[in-house]
ZAVEX-658625 format. One line per 8 residues: number of its first residue (from 1); for each residue x negated, y, z of C-alpha. Coordinates in Angstrom, 3 decimals. Example, Ala and Ser with C-alpha at 12.3 -4.5 7.8 and 13.67 -1.06 7.14 Angstrom:
1) -12.300,-4.500,7.800  -13.670,-1.060,7.140
***
This chain:
1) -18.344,49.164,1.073  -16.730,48.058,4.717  -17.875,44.278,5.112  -15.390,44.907,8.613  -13.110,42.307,6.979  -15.752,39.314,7.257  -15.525,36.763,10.150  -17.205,36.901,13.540
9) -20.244,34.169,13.126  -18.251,32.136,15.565  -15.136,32.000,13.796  -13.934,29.845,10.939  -11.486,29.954,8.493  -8.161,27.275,9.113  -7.428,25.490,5.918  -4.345,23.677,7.308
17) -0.921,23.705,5.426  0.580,21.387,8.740  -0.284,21.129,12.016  0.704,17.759,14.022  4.705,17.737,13.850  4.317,15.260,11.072  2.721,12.827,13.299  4.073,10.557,15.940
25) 3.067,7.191,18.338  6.332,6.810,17.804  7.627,3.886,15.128  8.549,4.582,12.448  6.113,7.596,11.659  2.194,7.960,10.861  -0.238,8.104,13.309  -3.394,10.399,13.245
33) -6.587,10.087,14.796  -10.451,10.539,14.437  -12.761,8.325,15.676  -16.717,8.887,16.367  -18.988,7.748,13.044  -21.028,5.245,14.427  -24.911,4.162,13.387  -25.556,0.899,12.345
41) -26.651,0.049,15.926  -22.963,1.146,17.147  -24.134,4.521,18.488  -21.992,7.216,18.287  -22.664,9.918,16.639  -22.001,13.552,18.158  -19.849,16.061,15.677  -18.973,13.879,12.943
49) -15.547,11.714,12.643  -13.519,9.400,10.131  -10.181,10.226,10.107  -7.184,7.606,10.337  -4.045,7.740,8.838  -2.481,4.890,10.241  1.327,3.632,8.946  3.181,2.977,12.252
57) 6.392,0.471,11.147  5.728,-2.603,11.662  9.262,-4.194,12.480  10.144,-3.433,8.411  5.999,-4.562,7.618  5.166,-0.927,7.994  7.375,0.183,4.742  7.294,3.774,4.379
65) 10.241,6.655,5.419  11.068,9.408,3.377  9.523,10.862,6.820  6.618,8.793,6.893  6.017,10.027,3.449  5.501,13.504,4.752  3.182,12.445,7.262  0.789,10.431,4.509
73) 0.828,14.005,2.762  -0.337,15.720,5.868  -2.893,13.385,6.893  -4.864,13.059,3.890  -4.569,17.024,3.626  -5.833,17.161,8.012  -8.667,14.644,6.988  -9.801,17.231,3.710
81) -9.449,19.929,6.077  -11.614,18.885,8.670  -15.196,19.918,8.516  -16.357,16.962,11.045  -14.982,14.343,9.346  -17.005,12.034,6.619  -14.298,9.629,4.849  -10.514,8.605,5.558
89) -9.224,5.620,6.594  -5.671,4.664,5.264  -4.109,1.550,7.651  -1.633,0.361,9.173  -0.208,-0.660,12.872  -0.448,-4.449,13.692  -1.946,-7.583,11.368  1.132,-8.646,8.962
97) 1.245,-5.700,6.465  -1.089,-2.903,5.312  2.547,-1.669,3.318  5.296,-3.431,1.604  6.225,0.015,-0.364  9.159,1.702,0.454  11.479,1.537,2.900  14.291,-0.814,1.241
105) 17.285,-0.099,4.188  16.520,3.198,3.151  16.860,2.979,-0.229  19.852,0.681,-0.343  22.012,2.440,1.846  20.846,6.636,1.131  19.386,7.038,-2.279  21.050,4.115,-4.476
113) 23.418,5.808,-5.828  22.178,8.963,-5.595  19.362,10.258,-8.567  19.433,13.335,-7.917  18.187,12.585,-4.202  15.776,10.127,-4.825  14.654,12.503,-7.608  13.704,14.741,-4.466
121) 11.956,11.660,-2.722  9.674,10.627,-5.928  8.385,14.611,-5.490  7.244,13.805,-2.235  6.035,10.268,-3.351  4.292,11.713,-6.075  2.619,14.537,-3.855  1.430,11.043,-1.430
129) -0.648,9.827,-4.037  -2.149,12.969,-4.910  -2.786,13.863,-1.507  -4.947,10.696,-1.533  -6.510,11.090,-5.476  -7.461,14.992,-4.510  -8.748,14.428,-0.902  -12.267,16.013,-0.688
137) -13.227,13.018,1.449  -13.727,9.481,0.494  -10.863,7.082,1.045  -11.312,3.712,2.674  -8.084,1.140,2.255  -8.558,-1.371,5.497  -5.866,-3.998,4.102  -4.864,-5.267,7.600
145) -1.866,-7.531,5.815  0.530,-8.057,3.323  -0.298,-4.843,0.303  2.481,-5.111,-1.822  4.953,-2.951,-3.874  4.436,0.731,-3.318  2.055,-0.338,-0.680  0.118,-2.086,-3.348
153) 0.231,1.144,-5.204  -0.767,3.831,-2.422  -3.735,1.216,-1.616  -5.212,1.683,-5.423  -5.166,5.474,-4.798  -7.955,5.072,-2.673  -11.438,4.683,-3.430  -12.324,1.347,-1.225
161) -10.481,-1.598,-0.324  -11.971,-3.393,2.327  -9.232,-6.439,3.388  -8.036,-8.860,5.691  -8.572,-12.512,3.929  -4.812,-12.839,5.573  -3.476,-10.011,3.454  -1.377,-10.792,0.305
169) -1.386,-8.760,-2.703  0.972,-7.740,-5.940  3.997,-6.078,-6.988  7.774,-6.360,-6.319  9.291,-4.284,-8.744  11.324,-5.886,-11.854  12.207,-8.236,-9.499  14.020,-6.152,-6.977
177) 15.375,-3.512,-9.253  12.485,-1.222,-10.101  8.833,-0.393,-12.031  5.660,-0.586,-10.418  5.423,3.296,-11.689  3.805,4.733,-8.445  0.819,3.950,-9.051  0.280,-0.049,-10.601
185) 0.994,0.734,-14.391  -1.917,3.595,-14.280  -4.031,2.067,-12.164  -4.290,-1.844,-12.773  -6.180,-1.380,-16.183  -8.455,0.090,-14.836  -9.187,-2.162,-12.234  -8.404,-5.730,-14.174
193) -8.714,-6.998,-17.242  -5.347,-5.996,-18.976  -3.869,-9.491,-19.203  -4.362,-9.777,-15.611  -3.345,-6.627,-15.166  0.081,-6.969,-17.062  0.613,-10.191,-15.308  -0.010,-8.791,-12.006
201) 2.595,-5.326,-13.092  5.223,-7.733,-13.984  5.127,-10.699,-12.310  5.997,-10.605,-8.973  3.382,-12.777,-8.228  1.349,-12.158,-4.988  -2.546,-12.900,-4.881  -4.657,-13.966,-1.882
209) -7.276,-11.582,-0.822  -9.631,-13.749,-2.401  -8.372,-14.304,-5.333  -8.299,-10.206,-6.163  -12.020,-10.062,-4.768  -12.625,-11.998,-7.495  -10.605,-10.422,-9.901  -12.019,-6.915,-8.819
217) -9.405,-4.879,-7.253  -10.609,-4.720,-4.021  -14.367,-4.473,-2.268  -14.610,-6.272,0.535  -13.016,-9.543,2.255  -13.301,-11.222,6.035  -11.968,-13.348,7.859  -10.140,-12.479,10.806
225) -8.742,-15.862,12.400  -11.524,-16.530,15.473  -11.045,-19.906,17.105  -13.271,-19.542,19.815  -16.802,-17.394,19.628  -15.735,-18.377,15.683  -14.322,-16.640,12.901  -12.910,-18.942,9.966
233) -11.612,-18.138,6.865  -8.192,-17.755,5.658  -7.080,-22.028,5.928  -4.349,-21.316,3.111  -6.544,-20.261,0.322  -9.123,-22.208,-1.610  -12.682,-20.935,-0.931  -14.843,-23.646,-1.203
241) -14.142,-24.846,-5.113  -14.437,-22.574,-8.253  -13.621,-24.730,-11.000  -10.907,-27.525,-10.829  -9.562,-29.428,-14.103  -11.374,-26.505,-16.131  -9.520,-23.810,-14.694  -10.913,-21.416,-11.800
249) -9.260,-21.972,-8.332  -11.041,-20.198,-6.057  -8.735,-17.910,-4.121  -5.538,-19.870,-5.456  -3.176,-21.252,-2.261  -2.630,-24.549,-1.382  0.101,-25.945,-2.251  2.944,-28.365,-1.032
257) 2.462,-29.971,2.899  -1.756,-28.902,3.075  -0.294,-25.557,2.772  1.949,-25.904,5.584  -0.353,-27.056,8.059  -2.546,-24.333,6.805  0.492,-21.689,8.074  0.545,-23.847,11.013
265) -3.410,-23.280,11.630  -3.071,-19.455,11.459  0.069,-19.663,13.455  -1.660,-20.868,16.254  -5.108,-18.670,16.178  -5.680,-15.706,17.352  -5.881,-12.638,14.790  -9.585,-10.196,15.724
273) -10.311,-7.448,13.355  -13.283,-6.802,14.653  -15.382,-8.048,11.510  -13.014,-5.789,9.003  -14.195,-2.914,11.677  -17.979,-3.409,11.294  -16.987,-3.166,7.356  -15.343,-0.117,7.607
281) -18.472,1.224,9.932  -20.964,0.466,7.870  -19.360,1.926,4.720  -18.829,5.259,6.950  -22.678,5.155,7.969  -23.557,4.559,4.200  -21.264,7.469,3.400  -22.842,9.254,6.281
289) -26.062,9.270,5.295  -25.301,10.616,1.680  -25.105,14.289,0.748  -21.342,15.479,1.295  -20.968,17.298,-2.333  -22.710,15.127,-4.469  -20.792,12.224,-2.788  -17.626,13.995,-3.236
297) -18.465,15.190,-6.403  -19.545,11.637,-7.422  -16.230,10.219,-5.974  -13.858,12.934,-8.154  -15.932,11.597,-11.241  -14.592,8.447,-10.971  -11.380,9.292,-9.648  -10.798,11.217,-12.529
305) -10.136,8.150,-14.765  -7.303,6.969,-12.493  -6.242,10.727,-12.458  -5.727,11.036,-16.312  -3.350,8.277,-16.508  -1.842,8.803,-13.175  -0.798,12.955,-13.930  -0.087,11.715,-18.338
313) 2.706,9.748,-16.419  4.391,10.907,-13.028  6.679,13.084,-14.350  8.479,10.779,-16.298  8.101,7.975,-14.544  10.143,10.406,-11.804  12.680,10.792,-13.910  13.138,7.171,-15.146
321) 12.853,5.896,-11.431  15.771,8.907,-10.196  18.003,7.432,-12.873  17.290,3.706,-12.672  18.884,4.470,-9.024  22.132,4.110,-10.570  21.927,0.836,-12.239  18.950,-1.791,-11.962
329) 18.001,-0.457,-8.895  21.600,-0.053,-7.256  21.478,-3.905,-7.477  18.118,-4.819,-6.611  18.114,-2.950,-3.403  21.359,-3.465,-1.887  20.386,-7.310,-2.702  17.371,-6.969,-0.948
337) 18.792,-5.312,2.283  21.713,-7.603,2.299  19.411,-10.520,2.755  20.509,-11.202,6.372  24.393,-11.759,5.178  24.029,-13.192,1.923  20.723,-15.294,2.451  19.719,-14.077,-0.507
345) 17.067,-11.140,-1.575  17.773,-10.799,-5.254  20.490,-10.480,-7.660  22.062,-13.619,-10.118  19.380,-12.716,-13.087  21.408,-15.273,-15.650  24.635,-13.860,-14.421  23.059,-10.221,-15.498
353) 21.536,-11.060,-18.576  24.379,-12.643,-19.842  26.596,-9.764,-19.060  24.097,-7.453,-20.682  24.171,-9.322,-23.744  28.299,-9.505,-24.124  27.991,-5.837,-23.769  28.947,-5.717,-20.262
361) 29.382,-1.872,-18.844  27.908,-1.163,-15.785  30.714,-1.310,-13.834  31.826,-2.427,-10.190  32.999,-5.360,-12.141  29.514,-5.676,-13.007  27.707,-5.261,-9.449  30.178,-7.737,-8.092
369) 29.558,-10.608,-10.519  25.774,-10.367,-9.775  25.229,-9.402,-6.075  24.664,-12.052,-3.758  27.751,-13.479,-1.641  28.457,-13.479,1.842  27.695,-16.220,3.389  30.795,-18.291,4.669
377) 31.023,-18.295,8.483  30.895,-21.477,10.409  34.450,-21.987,11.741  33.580,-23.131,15.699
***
């Protein structure tokens, strides 16, 4: 038998689906890179990498493009690829927001309206998460800022959270037209206890990066505000009491004029991630020094659980969010993006619900009575 057919010693297979074209410096798009693993005394070390896929919008808080979409797939896919590298990092440009979800200009003025097409975009979204649940590399979440909505869910998908104690957490969903159903409703019971994590699903309600530390969605918090040779902690958020009045507080905001001049504090420091960096190091040095299948191996174990429920619902949930882009969504978008004219970012709930219940079609009639209003113009 001819063994002709085997590789030259030298040569190695290419595993690639994509090469770079779905990568740009270029805003909005996703960045690329890899970066040196380095040893706990900051040496670098030769032949092995981290790779960073790195969410380049920050003018819309680094939402994501049907485009940008395509690039997530790709990078997570370039990071499994790569021999050299030992984990992935999944970030973002600049120190508001990891990911506010998706893109809402986007959706408002392209897919609302339009189920079939955003049928065609929840493919791709669904193919983003599982580029991230079946990457043969760990996956490290550095929360730079705000995590919320779909960025909320992407973040879960990963394995490690390590955060900002500036980032803000939770989900935007029933209260801008949609489901947390990328990711939140299979995911959060794992992660919380289920009250929290119904609360958290449905709420709206966004957390301090303290506050799910100590809830247990995430890994890691520092601070990032230096004054100085200092670094001090997040002045908006309670960190220094744990039980007030018999209820735990730790993590809660402030509230009312001390959290003002908290905002004003943070306003006026300067914002270093170098702490969040040595995090992410040493977890890559810890990952480092572990053997690469059992660690992976290890990894899909776990992953698995968020798997099951994840794959049990994507395909429906596609479905339900392609058609929801003619009603509850229609509104809740085109509210959102409309923001600037009507000064407004969500839709007359009462005014809805009380349509709904006089058995109101969904008409224009209907979208009218509930959108916002222009705002009336000054007359100089």
């Amino acid at each position: 038998m001819s063994l002709d057919w085997l590789p030259n010693d030298n040569e190695l297979k290419d595993h690639n689906l994509w090469g770079n074209e779905y990568f740009s410096e270029d805003a909005p798009g996703v960045i690329f890179k890899l970066k040196p693993i380095v040893d706990n005394e900051g040496k670098k070390i030769n032949g092995l990498n981290s790779a960073w896929i790195i969410l380049n919008n920050p003018a819309q808080y680094n939402s994501y493009t049907t485009e940008m979409v395509k690039g997530v797939i790709a990078g997570f896919h370039k990071a499994s690829m790569d021999r050299s590298v030992v984990a992935a990092i999944f970030t973002a440009v600049g120190d508001k927001a990891f990911c506010t979800g998706g893109n809402t200009k986007e959706y408002a003025e392209y897919y609302s309206g339009k189920p079939n097409e955003y049928g065609q975009y929840m493919d791709l979204f669904n193919a983003m998460v599982d580029s991230i649940l079946n990457c043969k590399k760990p996956t490290i979440c550095r929360v730079n800022g705000m995590r919320v909505a779909g960025g909320q869910e992407i973040g879960m998908a990963c394995d490690i959270a390590v955060s900002s104690d500036l980032a803000i957490f939770g989900q935007a969903g029933p209260r801008h037209g949609s489901a947390p159903d990328g990711g939140s409703t299979d995911f959060l019971p794992w992660l919380l206890g289920i009250e929290d994590a119904m609360w958290n699903c449905i709420s709206c309600e966004l957390w301090s990066s303290y506050k799910t530390k100590r809830l247990g969605l995430i890994s890691k918090v520092v601070p990032v505000l230096k004054k100085g040779n200092k670094f001090i902690r997040n002045p908006t958020v309670i960190t220094d009491k744990y039980i007030e009045d018999g209820e735990i507080v730790y993590g809660d905001f402030l509230k009312g004029e001390e959290f003002k001049k908290a905002r004003k504090v943070i306003k006026s420091t300067l914002t270093d991630f170098t702490l969040l960096d040595k995090e992410v190091d040493k977890i890559l040095w810890t990952f480092t020094n572990l053997m690469p299948g059992c660690l992976i191996k290890s990894i899909d174990g776990i992953r698995m659980k968020k798997k099951f429920f994840w794959d049990q619902a994507k395909l429906a949930n596609r479905h339900w969010l392609s058609a929801n882009m003619q009603t509850e969504a229609y509104l809740g978008f085109h509210a959102f993006n409309n923001k600037k004219i009507t000064g407004k970012d969500v839709i007359d709930f009462v005014k809805y619900r009380q349509l709904i219940a006089e058995g109101h079609p969904f008409d224009d009639a209907l979208i009218e009575a509930v959108l916002p209003k222009p705002l009336k113009k000054v007359e100089s």
